[in-house]
Residue frames as qw, qx, qy, qz and C-alpha x, y, z in Angstrom:
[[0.651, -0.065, -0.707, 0.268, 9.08, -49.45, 3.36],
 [0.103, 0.211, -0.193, 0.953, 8.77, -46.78, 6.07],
 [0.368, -0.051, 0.164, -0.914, 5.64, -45.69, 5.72],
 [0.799, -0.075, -0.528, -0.279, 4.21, -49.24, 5.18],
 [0.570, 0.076, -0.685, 0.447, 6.36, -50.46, 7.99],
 [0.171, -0.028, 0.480, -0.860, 4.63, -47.37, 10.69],
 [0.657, -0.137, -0.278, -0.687, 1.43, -48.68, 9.89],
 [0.800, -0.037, -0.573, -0.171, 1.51, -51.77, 10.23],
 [0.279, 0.024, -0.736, 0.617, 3.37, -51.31, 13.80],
 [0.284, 0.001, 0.373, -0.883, 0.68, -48.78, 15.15],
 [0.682, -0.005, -0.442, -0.582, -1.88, -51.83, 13.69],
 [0.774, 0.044, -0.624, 0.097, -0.39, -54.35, 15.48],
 [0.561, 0.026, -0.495, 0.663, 0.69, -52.54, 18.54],
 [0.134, -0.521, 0.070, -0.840, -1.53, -50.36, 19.24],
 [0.722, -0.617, -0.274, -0.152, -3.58, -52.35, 22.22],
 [0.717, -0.302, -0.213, 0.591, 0.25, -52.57, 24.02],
 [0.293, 0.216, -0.145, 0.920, 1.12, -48.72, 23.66],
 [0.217, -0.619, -0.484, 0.579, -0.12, -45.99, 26.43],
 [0.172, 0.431, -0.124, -0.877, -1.30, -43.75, 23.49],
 [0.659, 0.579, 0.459, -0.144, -3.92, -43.67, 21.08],
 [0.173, -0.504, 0.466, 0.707, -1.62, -43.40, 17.62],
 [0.466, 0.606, 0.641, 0.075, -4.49, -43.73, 15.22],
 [0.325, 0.893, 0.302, -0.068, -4.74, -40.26, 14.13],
 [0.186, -0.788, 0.461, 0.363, -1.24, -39.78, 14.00],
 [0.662, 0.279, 0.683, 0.133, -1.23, -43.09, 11.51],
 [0.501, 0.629, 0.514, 0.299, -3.35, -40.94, 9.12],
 [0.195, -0.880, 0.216, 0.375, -1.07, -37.69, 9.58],
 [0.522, -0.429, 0.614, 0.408, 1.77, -39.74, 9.26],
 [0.573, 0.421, 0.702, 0.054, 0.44, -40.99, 5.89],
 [0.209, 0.968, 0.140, 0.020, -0.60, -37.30, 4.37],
 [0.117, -0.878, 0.381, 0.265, 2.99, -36.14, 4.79],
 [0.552, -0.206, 0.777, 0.219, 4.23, -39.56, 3.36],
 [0.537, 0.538, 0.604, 0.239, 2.01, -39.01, 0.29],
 [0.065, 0.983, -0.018, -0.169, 2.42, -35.16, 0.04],
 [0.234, -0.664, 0.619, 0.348, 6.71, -36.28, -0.10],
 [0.502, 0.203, 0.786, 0.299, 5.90, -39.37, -2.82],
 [0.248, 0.869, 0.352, -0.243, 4.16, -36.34, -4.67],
 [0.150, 0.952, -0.183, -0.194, 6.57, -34.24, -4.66],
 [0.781, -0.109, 0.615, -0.014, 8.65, -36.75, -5.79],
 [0.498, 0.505, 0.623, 0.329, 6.81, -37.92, -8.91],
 [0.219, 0.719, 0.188, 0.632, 6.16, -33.98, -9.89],
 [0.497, 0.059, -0.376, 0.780, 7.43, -31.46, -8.18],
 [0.134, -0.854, -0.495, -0.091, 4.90, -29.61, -5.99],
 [0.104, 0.779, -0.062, 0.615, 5.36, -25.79, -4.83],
 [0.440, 0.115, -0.653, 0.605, 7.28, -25.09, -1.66],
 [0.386, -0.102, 0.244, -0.884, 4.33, -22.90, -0.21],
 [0.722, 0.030, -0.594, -0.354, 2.17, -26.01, -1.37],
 [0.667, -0.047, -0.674, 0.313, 4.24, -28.66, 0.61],
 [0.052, 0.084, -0.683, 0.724, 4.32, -26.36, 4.06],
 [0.564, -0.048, -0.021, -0.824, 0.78, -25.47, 4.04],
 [0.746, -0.093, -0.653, -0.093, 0.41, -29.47, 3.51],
 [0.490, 0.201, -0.668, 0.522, 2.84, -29.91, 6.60],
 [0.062, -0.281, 0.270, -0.919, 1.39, -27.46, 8.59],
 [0.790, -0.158, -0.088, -0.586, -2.40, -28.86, 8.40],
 [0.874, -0.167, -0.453, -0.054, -1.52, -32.26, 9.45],
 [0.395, 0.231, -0.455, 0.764, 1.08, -31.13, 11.68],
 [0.403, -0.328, 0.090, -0.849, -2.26, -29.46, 13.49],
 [0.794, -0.199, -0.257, -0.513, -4.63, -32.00, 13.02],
 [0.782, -0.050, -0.586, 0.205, -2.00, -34.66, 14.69],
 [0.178, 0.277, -0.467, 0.821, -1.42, -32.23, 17.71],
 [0.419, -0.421, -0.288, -0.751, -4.77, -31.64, 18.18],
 [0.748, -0.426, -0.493, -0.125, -5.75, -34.60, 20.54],
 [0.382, -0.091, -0.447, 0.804, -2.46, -32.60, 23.26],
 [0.052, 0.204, -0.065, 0.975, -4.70, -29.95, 23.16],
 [0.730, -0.412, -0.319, -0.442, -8.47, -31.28, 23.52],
 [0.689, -0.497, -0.517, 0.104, -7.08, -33.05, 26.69],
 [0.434, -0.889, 0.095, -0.111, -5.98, -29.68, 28.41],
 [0.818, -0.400, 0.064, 0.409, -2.16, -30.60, 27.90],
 [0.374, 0.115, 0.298, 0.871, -1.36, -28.09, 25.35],
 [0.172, 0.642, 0.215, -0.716, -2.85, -24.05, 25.68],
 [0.529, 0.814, 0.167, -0.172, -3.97, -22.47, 22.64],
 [0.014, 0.929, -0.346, -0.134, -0.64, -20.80, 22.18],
 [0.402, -0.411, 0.818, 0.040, 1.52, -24.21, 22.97],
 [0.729, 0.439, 0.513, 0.109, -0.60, -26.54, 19.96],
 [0.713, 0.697, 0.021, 0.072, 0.22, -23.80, 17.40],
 [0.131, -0.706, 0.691, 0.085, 4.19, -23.42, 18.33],
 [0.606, -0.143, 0.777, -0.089, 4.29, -26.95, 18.76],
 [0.719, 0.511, 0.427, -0.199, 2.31, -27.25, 15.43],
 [0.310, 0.936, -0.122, -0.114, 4.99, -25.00, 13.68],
 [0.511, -0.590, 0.623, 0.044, 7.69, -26.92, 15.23],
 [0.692, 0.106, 0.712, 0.043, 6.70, -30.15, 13.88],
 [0.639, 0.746, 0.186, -0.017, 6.40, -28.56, 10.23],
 [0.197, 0.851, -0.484, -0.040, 9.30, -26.97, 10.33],
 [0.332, -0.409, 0.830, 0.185, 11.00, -30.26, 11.42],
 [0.775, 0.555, 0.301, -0.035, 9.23, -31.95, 8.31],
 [0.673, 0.732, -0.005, 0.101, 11.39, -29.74, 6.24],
 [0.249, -0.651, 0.718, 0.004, 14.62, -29.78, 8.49],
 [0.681, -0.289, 0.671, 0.056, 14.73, -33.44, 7.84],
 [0.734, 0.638, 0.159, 0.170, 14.05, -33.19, 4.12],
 [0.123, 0.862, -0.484, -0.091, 17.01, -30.07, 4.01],
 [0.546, -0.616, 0.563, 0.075, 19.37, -32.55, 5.53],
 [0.880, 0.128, 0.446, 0.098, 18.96, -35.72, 3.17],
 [0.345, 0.829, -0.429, -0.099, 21.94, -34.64, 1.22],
 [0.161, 0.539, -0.812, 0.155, 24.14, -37.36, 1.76],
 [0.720, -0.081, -0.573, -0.383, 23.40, -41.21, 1.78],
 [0.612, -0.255, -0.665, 0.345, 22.93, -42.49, 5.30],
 [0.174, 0.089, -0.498, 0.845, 22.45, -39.28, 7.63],
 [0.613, -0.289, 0.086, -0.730, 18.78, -38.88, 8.03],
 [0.837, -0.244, -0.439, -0.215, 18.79, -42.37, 9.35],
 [0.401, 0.386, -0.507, 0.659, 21.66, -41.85, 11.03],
 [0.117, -0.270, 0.295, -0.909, 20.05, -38.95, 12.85],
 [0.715, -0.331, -0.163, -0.594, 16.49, -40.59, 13.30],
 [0.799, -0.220, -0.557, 0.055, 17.83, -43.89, 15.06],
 [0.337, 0.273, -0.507, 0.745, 20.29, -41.63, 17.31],
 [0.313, -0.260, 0.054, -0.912, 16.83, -39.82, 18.55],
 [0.787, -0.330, -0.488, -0.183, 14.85, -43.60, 18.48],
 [0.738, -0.059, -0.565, 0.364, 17.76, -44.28, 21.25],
 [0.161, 0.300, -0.270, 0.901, 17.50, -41.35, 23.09],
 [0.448, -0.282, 0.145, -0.836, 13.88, -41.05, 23.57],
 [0.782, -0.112, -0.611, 0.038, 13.79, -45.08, 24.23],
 [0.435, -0.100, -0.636, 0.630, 15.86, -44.43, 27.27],
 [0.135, -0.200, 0.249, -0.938, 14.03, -41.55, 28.13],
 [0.591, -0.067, 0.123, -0.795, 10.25, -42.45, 27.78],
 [0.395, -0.127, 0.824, -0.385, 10.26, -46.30, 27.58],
 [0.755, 0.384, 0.070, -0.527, 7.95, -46.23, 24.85],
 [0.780, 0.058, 0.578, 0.231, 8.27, -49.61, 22.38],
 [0.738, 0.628, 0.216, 0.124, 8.00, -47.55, 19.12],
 [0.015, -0.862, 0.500, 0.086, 11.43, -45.74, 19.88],
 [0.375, -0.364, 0.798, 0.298, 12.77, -49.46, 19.61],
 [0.611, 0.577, 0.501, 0.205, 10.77, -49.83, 16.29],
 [0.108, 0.966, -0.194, -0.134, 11.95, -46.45, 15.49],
 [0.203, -0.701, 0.641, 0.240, 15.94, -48.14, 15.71],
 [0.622, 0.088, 0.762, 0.157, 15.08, -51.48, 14.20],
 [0.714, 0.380, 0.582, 0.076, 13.96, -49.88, 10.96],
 [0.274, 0.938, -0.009, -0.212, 16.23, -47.68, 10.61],
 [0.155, -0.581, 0.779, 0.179, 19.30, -49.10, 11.11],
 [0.760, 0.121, 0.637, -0.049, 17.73, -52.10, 9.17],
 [0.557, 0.798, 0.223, 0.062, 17.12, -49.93, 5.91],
 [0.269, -0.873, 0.274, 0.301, 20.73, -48.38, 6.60],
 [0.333, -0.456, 0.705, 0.429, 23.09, -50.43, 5.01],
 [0.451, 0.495, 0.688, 0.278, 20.73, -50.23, 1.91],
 [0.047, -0.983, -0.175, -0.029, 21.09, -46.58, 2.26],
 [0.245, -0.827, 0.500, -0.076, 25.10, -46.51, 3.28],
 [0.263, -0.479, 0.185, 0.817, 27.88, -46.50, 2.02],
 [0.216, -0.091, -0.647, -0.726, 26.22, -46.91, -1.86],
 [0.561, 0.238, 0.386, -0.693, 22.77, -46.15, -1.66],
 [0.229, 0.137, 0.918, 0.293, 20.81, -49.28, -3.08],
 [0.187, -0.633, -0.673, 0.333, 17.66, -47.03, -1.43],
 [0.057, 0.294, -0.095, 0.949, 16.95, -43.80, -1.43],
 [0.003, 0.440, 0.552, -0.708, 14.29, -42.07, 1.22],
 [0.001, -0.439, -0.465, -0.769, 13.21, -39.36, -1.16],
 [0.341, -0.494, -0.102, -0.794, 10.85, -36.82, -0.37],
 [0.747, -0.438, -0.373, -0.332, 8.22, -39.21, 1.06],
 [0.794, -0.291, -0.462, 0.266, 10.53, -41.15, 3.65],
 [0.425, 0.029, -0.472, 0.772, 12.79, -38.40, 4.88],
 [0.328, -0.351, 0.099, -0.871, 9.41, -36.04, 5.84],
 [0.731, -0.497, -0.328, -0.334, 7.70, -38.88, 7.47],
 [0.651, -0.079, -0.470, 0.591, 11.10, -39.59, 9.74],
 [0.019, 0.414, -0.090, 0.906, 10.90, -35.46, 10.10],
 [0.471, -0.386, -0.017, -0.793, 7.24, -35.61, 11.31],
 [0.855, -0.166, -0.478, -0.116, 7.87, -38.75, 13.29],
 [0.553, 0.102, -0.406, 0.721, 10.39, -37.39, 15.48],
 [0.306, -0.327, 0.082, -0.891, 8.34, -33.99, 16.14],
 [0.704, -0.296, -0.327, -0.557, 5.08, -35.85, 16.74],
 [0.848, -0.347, -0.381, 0.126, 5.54, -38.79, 19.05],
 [0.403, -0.012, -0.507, 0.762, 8.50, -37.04, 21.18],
 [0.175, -0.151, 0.340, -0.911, 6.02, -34.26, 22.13],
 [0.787, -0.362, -0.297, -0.402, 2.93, -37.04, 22.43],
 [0.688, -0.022, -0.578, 0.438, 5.88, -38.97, 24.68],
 [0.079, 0.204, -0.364, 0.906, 6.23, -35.32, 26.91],
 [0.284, -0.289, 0.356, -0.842, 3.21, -34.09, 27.74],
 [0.871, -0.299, -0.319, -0.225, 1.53, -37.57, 28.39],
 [0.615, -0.255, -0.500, 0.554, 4.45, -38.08, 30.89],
 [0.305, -0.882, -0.283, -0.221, 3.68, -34.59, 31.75],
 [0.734, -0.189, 0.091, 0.646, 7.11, -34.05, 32.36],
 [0.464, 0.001, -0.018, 0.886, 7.65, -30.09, 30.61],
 [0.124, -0.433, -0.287, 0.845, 7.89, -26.91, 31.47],
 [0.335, 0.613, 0.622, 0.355, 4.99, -25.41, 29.27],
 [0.036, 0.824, -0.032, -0.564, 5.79, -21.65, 29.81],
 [0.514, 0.849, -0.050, -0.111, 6.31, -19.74, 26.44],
 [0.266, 0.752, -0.602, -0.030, 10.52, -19.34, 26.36],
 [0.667, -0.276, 0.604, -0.338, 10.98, -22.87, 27.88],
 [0.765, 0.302, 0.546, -0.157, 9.14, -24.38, 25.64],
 [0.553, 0.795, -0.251, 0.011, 10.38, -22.41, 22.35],
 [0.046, -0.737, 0.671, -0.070, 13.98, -23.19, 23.82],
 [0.666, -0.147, 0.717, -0.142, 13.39, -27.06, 24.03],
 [0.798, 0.488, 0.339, -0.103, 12.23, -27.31, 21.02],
 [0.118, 0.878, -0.443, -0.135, 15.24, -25.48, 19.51],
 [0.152, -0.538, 0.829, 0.007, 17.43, -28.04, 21.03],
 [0.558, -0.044, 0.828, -0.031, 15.39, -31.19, 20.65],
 [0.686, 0.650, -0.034, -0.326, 15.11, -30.64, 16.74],
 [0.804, -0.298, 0.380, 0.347, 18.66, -31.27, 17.17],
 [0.384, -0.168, 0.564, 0.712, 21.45, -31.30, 13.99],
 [0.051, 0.563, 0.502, 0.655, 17.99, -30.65, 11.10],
 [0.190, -0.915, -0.352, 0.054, 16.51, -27.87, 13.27],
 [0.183, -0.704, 0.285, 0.624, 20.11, -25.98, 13.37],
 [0.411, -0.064, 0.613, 0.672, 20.97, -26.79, 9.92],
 [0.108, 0.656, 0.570, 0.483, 17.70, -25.81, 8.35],
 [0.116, -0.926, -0.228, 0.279, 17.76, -22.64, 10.69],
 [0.270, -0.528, 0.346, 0.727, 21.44, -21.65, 9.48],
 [0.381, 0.260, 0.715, 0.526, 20.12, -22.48, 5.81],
 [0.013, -0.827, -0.562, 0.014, 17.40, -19.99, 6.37],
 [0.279, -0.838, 0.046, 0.467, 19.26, -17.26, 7.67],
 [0.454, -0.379, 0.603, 0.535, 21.96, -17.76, 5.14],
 [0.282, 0.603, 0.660, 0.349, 19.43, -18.00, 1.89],
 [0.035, 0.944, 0.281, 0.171, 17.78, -14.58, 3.18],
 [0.519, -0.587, 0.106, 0.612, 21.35, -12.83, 3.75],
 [0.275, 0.021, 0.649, 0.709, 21.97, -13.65, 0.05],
 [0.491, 0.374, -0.109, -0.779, 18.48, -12.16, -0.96],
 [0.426, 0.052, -0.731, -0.530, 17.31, -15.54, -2.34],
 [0.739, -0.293, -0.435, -0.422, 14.12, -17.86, -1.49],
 [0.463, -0.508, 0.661, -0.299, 14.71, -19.87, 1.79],
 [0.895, 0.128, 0.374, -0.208, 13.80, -22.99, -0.09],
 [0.580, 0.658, -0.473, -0.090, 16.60, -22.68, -3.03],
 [0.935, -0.278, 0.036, 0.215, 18.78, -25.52, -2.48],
 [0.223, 0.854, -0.442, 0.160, 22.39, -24.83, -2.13],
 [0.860, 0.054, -0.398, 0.315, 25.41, -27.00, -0.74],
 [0.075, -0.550, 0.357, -0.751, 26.02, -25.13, 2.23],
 [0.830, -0.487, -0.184, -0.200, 24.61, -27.59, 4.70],
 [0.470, -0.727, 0.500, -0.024, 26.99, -28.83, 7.37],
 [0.834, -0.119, 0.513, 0.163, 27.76, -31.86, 5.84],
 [0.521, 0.844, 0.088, 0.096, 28.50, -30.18, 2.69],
 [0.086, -0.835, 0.496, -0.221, 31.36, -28.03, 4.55],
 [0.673, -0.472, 0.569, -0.017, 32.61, -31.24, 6.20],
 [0.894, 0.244, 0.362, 0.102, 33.08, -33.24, 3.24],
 [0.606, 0.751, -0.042, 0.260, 34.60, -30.69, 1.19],
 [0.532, -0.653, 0.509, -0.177, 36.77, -30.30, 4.26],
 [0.510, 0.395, -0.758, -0.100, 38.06, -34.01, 2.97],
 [0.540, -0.147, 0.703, -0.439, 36.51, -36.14, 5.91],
 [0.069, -0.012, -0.961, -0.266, 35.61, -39.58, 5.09],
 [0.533, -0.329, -0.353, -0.695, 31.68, -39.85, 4.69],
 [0.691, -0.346, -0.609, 0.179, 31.79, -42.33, 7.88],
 [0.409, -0.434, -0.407, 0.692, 33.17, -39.54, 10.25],
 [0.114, -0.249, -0.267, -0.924, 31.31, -37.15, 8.70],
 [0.542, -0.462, -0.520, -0.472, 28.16, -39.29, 9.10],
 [0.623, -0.337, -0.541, 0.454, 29.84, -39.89, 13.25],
 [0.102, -0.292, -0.270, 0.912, 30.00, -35.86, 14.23],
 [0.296, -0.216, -0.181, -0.913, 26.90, -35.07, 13.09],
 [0.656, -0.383, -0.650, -0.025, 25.11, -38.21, 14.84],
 [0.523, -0.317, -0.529, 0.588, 26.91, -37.08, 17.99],
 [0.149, 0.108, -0.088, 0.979, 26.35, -33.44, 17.62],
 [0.422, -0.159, -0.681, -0.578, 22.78, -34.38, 17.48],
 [0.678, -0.345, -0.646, 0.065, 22.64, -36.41, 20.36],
 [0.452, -0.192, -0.518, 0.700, 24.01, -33.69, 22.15],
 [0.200, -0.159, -0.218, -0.942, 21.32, -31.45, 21.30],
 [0.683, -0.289, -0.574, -0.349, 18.75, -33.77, 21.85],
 [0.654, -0.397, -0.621, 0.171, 20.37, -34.53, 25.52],
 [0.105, 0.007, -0.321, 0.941, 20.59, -31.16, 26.47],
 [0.472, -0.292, -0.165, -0.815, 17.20, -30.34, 25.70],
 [0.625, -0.561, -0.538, -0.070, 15.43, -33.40, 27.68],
 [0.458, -0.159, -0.601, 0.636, 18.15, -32.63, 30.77],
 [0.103, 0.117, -0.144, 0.977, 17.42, -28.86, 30.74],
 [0.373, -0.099, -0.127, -0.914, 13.95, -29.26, 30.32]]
């Protein structure tokens, strides 16, 4: 539903939006079929980034042909967006928070940049929600929560530097991104760290996520799913303010 559901907007909508979101269409797609993959059979974790990574390029690409991204600023930017592919997969641990987290961001970068698909961005998530939350009729799976990942990366930094709006020095820029990954960009960084402390893969799953700790903590799953939305949003609105 998702990944049928971006199409068919960036088909229908593309003559009214102030970007060209064609090639970002058939990105989107590749990461949507690469997570419906891995799905059905389980593909290698070096596999899936290497996937991420190349479309994650190939959809930057068009910041860089127009002289708004350096050399240096496409491949950060490129790395960014992969890694938040697999921050938003880490997260989906718990029914309702990667939508949660994607509609908080639709509403953020709505107010910021004006753009229409940030209010497609809330309408179909918070549509699919309560098929997702509290009993999940739904699930996301692979496919849906990496195309939310690479939908969040992608269009907030086509939203930036077409408003031409950030600072593109080196620490700047690595710091923004930090913050406007938001709740899956810290969680999948503490997961990292925390995997290679223990000596094991970074990709092993474990129940260490934040929401993990909160739950077993005895919070209802609603005010679980409410301080991580908000913690989120305050990531996200530090990074636009600061930067």
């Amino acid at each position: 539903m998702l990944w049928s559901g971006v199409l068919l907007f960036v088909l229908f909508y593309r003559d009214y939006m102030d970007m060209n979101l064609t090639l970002f269409a058939w990105c989107a797609s590749a990461i949507f079929m690469v997570g419906y993959l891995d799905d059905m059979k389980s593909l290698a974790p070096t596999v899936r980034l290497i996937l991420h990574l190349i479309a994650s390029t190939v959809a930057l690409l068009p910041l860089y042909r127009s002289g708004s991204l350096p050399v240096w600023g496409w491949l950060v930017a490129s790395l960014w967006t992969a890694s938040m592919i697999s921050a938003y997969n880490m997260i989906d641990g718990m029914n309702g928070l990667v939508l949660s987290i994607f509609a908080v961001s639709s509403c953020i970068f709505l107010f910021a940049f004006k753009n229409v698909f940030w209010a497609f961005g809330i309408g179909i998530t918070l549509g699919i929600l309560p098929w997702n939350y509290p009993r999940a009729r739904t699930f996301l799976g692979d496919g849906g929560s990496t195309l939310l990942g690479f939908t969040h990366a992608c269009l907030l930094l086509y939203c930036l530097f077409w408003s031409d709006v950030l600072d593109k020095s080196f620490v700047p820029f690595c710091v923004f991104l930090a913050l406007a990954g938001g709740i899956p960009f810290l969680d999948m960084s503490l997961a990292i760290i925390r995997r290679t402390a223990k000596g094991v893969s970074p990709f092993y799953p474990d129940k260490e996520h934040i929401h993990h700790r909160l739950i077993r903590r005895g919070l209802p799953t609603l005010f679980v799913l409410g301080i991580m939305s908000s913690l989120h949003a305050i990531l996200v609105l530090l990074g636009l303010k600061i930067f």
